[in-house]
C-alpha positions in Angstrom: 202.6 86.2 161.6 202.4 82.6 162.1 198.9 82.5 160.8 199.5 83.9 157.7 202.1 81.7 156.8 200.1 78.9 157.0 197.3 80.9 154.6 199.6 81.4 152.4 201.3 78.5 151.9 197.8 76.9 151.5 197.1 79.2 148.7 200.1 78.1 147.1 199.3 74.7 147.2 195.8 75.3 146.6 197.3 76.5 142.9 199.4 73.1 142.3 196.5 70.8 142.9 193.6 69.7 140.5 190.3 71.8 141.3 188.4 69.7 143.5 185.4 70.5 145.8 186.4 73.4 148.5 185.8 70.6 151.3 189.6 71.3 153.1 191.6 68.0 153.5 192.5 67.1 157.2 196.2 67.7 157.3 198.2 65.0 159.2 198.2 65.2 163.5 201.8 66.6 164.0 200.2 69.9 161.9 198.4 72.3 163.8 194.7 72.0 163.1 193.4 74.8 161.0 190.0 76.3 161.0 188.8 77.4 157.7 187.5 80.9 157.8 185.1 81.5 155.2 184.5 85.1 154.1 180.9 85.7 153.9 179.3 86.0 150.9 178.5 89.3 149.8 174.5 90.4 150.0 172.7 89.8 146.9 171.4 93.4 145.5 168.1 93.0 144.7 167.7 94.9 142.1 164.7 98.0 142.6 162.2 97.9 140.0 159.9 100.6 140.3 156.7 100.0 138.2 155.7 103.1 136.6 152.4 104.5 138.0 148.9 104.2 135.8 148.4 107.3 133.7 145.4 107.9 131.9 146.0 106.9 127.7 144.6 110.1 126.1 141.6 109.5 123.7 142.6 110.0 120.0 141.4 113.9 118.8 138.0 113.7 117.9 137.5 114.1 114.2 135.6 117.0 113.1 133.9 116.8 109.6 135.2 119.6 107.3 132.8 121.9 106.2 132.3 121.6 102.4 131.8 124.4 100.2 128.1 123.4 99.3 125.6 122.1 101.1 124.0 119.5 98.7 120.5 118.4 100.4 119.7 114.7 100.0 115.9 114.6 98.4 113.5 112.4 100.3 112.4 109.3 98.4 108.5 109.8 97.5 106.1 107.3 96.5 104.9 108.0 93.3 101.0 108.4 93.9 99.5 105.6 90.7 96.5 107.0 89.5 93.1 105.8 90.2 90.0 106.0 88.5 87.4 108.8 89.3 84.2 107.7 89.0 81.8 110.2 87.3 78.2 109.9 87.7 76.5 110.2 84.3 74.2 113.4 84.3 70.1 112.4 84.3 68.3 113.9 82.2 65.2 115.6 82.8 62.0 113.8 81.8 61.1 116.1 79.1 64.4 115.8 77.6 64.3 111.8 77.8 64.9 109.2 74.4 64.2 105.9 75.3 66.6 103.1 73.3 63.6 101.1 72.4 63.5 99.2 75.4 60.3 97.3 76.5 60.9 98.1 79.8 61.0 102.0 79.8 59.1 103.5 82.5 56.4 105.8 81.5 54.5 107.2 84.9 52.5 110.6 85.8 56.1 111.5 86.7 58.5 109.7 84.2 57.9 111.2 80.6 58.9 111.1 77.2 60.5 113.5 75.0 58.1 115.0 72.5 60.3 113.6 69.6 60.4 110.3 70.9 59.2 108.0 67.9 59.6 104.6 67.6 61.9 103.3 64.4 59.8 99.9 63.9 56.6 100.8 63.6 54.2 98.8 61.2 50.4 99.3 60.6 48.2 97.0 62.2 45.8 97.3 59.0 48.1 94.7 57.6 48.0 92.3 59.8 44.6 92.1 61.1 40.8 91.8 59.5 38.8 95.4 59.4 36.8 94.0 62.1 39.4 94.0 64.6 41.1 97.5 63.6 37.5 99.1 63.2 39.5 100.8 59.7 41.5 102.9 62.5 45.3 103.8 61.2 46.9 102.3 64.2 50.9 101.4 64.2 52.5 98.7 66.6 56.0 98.4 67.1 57.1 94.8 65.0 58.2 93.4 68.3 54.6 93.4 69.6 52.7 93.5 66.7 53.5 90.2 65.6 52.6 88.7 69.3 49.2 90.7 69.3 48.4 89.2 65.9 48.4 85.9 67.3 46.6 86.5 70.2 44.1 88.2 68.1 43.8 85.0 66.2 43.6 82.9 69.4 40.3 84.6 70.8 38.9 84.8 67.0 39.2 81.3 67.1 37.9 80.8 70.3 34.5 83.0 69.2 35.8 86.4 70.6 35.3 90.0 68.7 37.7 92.1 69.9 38.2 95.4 68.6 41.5 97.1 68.3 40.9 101.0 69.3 44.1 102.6 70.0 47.6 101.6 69.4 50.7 104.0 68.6 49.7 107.8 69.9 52.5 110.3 69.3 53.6 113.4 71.8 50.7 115.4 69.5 48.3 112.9 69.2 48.1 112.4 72.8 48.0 116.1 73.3 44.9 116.6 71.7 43.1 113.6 73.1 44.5 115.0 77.0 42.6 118.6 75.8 39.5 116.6 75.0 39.4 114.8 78.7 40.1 118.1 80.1 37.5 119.4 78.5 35.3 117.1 79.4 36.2 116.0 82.5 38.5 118.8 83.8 38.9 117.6 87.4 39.6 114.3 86.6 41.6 114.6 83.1 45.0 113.5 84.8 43.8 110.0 86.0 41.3 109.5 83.3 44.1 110.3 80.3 47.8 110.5 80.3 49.1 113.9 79.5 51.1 114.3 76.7 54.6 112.3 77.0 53.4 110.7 80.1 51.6 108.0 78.3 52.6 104.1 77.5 51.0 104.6 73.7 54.0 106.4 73.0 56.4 103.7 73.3 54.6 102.2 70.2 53.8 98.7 72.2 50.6 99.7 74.1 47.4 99.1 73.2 43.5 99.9 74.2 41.0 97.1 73.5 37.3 97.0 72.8 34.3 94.5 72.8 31.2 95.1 70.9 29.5 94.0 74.3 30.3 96.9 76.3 27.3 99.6 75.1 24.7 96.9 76.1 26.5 96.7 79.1 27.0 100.0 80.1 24.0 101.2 78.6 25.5 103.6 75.9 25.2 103.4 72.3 28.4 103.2 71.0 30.7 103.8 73.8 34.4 102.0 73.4 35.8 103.0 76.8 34.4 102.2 79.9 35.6 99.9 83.6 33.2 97.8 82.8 34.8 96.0 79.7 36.3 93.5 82.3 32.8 91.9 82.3 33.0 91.7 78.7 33.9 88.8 77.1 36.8 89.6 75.3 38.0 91.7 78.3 37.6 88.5 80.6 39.9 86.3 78.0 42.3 89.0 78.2 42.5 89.2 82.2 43.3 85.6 82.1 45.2 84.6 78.7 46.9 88.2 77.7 50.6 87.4 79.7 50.7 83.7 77.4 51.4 86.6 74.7 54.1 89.1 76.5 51.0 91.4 77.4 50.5 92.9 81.0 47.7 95.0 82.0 49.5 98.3 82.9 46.7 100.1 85.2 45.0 97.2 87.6 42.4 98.1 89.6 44.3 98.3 93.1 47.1 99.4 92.0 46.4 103.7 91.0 48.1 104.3 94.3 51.4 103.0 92.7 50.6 103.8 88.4 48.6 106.9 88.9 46.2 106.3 86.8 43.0 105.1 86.9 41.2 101.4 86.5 41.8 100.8 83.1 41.0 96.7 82.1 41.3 97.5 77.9 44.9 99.2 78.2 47.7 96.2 78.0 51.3 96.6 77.2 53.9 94.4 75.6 56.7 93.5 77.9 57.5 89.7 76.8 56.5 86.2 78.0 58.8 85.8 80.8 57.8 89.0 82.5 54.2 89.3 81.9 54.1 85.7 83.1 55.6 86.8 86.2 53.4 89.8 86.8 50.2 87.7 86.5 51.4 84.6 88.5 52.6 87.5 91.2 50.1 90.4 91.1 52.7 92.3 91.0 51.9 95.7 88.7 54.6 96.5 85.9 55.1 100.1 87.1 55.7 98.6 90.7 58.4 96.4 89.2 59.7 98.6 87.1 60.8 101.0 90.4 61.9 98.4 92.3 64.5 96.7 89.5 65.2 99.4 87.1 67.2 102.6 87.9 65.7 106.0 87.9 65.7 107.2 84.2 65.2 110.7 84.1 64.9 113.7 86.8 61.0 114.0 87.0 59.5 117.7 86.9 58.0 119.3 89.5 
């Protein structure tokens, strides 16, 4: 009872004084000492925080394209091809069937021919351009490309105290048919090498020609005779041999070359061809028909 007096009589003057630190002011000696009791404080509460345990997020829906009414297909890009050009070989024609342009080069062989209407378009007469003596009164034709060269050669071996005789010049497809049914008449087993047959002969191009000497019968020993191998002893036929290419003219039929021409030796037979090549066929020994396979293409299909 005692006890809480005192308490409460400290309460009250707790109230009257100023608020000041709770440190308990000694009270004087004739009080009884008090011991201040202090309540304990109450336990904090700590508050319980439960963390909510890891669940899974769910994926979002998977989105599923929608059908469409159509189905449009998407073309494929192609390269457009770009045209190219088709080489097409140009048909040959067969040898029969062959028209030469003119040129001085054409090759004319046992197995390259002429057509029978081949016919040069320049042909002049060689009566006149040269003396009777030369042309012997014969109606021979040159084309103007060589006749004009063979004049002048002509005139060069006059001047130099030559005779040479012209025998043959242009020979047409019929012309040489009735002179290949004379050698085969004559000489059936060796018609082919002795005479061309018809379209297979150099005369036809209109720039060949066939020269004579009036030494050759004393040197063969026949009266009269204008053909023969032995006009390369001849004097004119020598001149030729070693002057003719000065002039465009090439002996076509050498003696070592019938393997190659397929013809036999024959020293009076020249054909134009121009300076520059006939040059170069004498300084090589080279024959034309040999050059003319090597460099030129194949001009017609020959026959069989």
């Amino acid at each position: 009872m005692k006890t809480a007096i005192i308490v409460l009589l400290l309460l009250l003057l707790g109230g009257c004084q100023p608020q000041t630190s709770n440190t308990v002011a000694a009270l004087p000696d004739s009080t009884a000492t008090l011991v201040a009791t202090t309540a304990p404080l109450p336990t904090p509460i700590t508050p319980h925080i439960v963390l909510p345990t890891s669940t899974a997020v769910p994926l979002p829906p998977t989105i599923t394209a929608v059908p469409t009414q159509f189905h449009i297909a998407t073309p494929t890009q192609t390269a457009t091809p770009v045209p190219t050009a088709t080489i097409t070989a140009t048909p040959i024609a067969s040898c029969t069937q062959r028209v030469p342009q003119d040129d001085l080069l054409t090759i004319v062989t046992q197995q390259y021919s002429l057509s029978r209407d081949y016919a040069p378009g320049d042909l002049v007469s060689l009566n006149d351009l040269l003396p009777f003596a030369v042309t012997k009164g014969y109606p021979n034709q040159l084309r103007q490309v060589a006749a004009e060269p063979l004049a002048a050669m002509i005139a060069e071996m006059q001047a130099a105290g030559l005779q040479p005789q012209l025998i043959s010049g242009y020979r047409s497809y019929a012309q040489q048919e009735i002179a290949y049914r004379k050698w085969q008449e004559k000489e059936p087993e060796r018609a082919a090498i002795l005479s061309a047959r018809p379209g297979h002969s150099e005369h036809q191009l209109g720039t060949a020609v066939d020269f004579g000497s009036p030494e050759l019968p004393d040197i063969v020993g026949v009266p009269d005779i204008e053909f023969h191998t032995y006009f390369y002893q001849t004097s004119e036929g020598v001149w030729l041999g070693e002057n003719a290419h000065r002039f465009g003219f090439t002996l076509s039929y050498p003696r070592d070359g019938s393997d190659i021409t397929g013809f036999f030796y024959e020293p009076w037979h020249f054909r134009y061809v121009g300076v520059e090549l006939a040059t170069a066929l004498h300084e090589s020994g080279q024959t034309l028909t040999a050059y003319q396979l090597a460099n030129l293409p194949q001009p017609c299909v020959p026959e069989e």
